[in-house]
DRENDO-1510 file (C-alpha; in Angstrom, 1 decimal, always signed):
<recs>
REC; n; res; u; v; w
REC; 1; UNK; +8.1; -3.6; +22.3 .
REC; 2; UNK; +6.0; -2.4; +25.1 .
REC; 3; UNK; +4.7; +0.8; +25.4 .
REC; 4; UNK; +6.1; +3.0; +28.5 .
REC; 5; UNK; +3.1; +4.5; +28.9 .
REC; 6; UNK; -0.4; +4.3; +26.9 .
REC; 7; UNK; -2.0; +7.1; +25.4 .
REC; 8; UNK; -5.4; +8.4; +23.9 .
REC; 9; UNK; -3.5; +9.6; +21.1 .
REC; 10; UNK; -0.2; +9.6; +19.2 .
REC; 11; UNK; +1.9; +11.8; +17.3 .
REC; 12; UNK; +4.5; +11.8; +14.6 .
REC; 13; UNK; +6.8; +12.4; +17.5 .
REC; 14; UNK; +5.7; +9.2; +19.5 .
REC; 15; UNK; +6.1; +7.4; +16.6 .
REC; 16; UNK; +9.9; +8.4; +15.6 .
REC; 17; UNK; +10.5; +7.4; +19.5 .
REC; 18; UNK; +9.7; +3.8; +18.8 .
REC; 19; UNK; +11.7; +0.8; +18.2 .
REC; 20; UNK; +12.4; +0.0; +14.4 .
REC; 21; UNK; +10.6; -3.9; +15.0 .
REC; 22; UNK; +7.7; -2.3; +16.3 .
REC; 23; UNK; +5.2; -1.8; +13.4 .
REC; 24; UNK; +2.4; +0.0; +14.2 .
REC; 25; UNK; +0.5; +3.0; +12.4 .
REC; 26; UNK; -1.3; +6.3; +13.8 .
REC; 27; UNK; -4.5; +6.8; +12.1 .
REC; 28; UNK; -5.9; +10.5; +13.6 .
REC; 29; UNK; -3.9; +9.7; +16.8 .
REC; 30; UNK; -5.0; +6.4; +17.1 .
REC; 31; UNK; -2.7; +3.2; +17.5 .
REC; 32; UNK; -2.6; +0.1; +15.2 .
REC; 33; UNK; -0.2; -2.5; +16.0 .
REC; 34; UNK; +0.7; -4.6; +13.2 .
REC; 35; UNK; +0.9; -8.5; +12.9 .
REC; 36; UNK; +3.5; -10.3; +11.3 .
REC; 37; UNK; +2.0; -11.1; +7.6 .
REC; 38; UNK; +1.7; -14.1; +6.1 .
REC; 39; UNK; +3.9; -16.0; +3.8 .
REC; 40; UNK; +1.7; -15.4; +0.9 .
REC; 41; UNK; +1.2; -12.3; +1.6 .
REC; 42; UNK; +4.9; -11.4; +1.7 .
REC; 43; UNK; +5.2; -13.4; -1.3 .
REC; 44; UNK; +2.7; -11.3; -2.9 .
REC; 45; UNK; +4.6; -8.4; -2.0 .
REC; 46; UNK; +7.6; -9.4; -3.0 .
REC; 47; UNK; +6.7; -10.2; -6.4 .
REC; 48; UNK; +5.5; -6.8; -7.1 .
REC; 49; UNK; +8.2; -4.9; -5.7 .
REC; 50; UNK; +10.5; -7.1; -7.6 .
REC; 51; UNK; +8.4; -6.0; -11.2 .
REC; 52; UNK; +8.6; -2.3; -10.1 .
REC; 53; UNK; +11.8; -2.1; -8.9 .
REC; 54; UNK; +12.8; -3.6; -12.4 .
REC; 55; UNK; +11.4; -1.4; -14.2 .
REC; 56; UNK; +12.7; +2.2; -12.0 .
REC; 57; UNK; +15.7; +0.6; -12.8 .
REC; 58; UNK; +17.9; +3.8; -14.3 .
REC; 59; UNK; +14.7; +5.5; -13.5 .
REC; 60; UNK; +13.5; +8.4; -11.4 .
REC; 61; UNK; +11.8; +7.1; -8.8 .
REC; 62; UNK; +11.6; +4.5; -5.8 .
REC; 63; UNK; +9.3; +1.7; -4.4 .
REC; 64; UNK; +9.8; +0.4; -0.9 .
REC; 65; UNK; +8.1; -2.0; +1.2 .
REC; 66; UNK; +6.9; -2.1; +4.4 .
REC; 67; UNK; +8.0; -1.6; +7.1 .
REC; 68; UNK; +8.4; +2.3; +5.8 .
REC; 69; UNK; +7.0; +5.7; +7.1 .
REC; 70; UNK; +4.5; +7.8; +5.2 .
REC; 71; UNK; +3.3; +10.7; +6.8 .
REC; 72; UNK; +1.0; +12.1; +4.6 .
REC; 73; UNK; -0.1; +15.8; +6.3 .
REC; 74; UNK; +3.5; +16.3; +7.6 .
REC; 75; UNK; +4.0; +19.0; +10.0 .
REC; 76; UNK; +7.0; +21.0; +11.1 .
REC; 77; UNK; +6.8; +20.1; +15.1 .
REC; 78; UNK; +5.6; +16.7; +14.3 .
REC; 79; UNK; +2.0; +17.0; +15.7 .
REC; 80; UNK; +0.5; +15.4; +12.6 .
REC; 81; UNK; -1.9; +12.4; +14.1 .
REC; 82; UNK; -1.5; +10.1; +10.5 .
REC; 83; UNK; +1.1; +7.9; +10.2 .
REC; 84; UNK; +1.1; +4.5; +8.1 .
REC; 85; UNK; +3.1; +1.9; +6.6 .
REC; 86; UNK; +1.5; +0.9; +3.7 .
REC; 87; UNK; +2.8; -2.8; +2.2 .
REC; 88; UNK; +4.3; -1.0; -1.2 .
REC; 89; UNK; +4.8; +2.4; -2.1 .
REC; 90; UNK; +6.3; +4.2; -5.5 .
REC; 91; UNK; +7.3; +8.1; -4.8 .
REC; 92; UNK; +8.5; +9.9; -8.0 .
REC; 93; UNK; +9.3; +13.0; -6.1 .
REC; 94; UNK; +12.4; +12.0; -4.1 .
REC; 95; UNK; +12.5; +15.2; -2.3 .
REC; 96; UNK; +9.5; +14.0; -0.3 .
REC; 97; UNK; +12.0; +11.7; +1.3 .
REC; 98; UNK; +14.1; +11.5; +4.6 .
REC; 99; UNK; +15.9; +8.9; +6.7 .
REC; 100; UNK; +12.4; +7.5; +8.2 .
REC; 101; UNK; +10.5; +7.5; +5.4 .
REC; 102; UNK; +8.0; +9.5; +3.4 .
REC; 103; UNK; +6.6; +12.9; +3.8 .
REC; 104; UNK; +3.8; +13.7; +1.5 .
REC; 105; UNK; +1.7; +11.9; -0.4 .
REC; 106; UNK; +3.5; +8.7; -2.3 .
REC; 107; UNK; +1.6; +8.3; -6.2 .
REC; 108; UNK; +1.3; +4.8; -5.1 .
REC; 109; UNK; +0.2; +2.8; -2.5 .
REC; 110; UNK; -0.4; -1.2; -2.5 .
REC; 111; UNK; -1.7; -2.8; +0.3 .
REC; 112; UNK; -2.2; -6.0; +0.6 .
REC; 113; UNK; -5.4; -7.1; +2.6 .
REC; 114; UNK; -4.9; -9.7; +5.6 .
REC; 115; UNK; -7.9; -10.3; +8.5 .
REC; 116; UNK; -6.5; -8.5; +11.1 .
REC; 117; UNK; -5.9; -5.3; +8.6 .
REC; 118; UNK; -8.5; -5.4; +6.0 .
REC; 119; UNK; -11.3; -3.1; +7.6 .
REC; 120; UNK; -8.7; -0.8; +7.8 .
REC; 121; UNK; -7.1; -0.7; +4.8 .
REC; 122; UNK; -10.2; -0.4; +2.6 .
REC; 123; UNK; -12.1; +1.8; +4.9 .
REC; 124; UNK; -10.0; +4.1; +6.8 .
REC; 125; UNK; -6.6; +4.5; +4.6 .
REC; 126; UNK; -9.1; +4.6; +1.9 .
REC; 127; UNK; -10.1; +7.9; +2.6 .
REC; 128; UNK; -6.4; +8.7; +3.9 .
REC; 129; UNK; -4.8; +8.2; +0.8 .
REC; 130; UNK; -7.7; +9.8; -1.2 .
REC; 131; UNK; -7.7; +12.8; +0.7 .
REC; 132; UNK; -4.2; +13.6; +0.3 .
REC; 133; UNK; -3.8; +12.9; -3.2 .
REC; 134; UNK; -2.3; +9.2; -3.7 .
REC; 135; UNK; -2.8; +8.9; -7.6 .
REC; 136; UNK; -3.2; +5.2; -7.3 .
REC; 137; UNK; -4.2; +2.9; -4.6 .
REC; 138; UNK; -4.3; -0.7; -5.0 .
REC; 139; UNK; -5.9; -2.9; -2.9 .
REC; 140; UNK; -4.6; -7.1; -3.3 .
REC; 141; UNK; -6.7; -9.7; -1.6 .
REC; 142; UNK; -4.8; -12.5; -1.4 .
REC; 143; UNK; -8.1; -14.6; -0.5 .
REC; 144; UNK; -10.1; -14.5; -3.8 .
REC; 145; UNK; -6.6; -13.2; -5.7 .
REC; 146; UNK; -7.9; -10.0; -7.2 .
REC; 147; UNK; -6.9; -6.3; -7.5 .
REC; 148; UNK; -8.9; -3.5; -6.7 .
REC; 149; UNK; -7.7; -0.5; -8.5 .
REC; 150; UNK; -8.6; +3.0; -7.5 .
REC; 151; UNK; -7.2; +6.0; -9.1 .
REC; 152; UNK; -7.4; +9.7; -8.8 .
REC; 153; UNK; -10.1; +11.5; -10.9 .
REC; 154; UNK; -11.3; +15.7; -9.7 .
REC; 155; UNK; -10.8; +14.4; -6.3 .
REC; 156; UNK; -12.5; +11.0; -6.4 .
REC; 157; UNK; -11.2; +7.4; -6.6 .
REC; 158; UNK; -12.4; +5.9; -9.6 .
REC; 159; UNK; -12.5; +1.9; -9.2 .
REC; 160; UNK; -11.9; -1.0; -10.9 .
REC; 161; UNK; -11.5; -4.7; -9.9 .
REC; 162; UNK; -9.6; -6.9; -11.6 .
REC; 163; UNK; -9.1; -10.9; -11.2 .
REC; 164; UNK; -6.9; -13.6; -14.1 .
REC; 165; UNK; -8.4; -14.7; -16.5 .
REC; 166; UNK; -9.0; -18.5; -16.3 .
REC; 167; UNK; -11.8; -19.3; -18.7 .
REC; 168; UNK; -12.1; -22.5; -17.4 .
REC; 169; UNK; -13.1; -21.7; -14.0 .
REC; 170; UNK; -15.0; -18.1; -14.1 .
REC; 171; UNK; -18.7; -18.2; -14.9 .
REC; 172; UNK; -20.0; -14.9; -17.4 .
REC; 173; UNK; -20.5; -12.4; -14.6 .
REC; 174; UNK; -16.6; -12.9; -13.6 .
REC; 175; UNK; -15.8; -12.1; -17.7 .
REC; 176; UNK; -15.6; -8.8; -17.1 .
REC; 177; UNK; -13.3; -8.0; -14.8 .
REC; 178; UNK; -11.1; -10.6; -15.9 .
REC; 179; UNK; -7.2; -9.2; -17.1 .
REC; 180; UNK; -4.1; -11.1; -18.1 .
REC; 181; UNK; -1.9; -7.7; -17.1 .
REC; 182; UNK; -2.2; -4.4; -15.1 .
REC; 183; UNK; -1.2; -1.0; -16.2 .
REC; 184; UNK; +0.4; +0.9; -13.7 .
REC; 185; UNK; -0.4; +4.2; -14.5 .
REC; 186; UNK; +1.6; +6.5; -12.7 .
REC; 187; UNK; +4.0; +4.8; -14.1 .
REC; 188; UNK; +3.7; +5.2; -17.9 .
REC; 189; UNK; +5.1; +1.8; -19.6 .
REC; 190; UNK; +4.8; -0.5; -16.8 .
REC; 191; UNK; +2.2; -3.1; -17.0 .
REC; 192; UNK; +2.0; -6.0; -14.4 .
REC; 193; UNK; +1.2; -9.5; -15.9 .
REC; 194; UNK; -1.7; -10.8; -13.4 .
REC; 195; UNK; -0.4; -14.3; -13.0 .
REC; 196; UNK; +2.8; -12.7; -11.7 .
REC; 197; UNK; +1.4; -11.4; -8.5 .
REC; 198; UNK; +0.0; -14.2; -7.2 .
REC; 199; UNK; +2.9; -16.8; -8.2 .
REC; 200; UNK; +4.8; -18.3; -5.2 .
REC; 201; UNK; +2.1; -19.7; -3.8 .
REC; 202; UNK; +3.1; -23.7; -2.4 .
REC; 203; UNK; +2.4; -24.3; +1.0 .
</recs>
């Protein structure tokens, strides 16, 4: 899609007039025009939507994937300048949702890092997310296949980094961080077996 007509910044409202294949976010009334991801990437994706869908099965609770609306300081006349589509996204509170998506803070965000969005997603949304009150923000890089885990603490991210644990090929430094699974915690009972999110991978 081509824009009619460029602007220094965009609104909620801008954003609902938009075709449905264009994917672009708002960050404070600025415009990010998504690429399509990567194989991997979507492989990624689909692996852990797949593990948390499974298990909201019968449950309160939903998990969608991208392309999907989150507009996380919603206002009535659709003025608010922050819009994003985030890769994954688990909302317990259904009443946050309407036909385009989101309004409110999601308790989980996954985004999965690519080069054309990586400053963005660990910089920018970073502080998005944080300042709204997303519970858990993971951040996948599909590059060194690890997991950054951030989650909510008296208004700070606390962080962790995880990566598999392959004894064979990790020197003593890597030991640490190394996990065969990963709790979700806003999600009491679901834990993600590493090896599962980066499986798929052939080409």
């Amino acid at each position: 899609m081509t824009l009619t007509q460029e602007k220094e910044r965009y609104t909620y409202a801008d954003y609902l007039g938009w075709d449905e294949d264009f994917r672009a976010e708002i960050i404070d009334g600025a415009l990010y025009v998504s690429e399509p991801p990567a194989t991997y990437h979507q492989d990624i994706s689909m692996n852990l939507s797949l593990k948390i869908g499974n298990f909201l099965a019968g449950k309160p609770g939903k998990v969608y994937a991208a392309p999907f609306g989150v507009r996380l300081f919603p206002q009535e006349d659709h003025s608010d300048k922050t819009v994003l589509e985030p890769d994954l996204v688990v909302i317990c509170d259904t009443s946050k949702l309407d036909e385009r998506g989101c309004n409110g803070a999601p308790d989980m965000v996954i985004e999965i890092l690519s080069p054309s969005t990586a400053r963005k997603d660990v910089l920018y949304k970073f502080y998005k997310y944080l300042r709204a009150g997303v519970r858990e923000y993971w951040v996948v890089d599909p590059d060194t296949e690890t997991v950054q885990v951030n989650l909510l603490e008296h208004d700070r991210y606390t962080t962790q980094t995880y990566r598999g644990f392959d004894p064979e090929t990790m020197d003593e430094a890597d030991r640490q961080y190394a996990q065969e699974s990963i709790p979700v915690l806003v999600l009491p009972g679901l834990v993600i077996d590493f090896k599962t999110i980066f499986a798929g991978k052939n080409y």
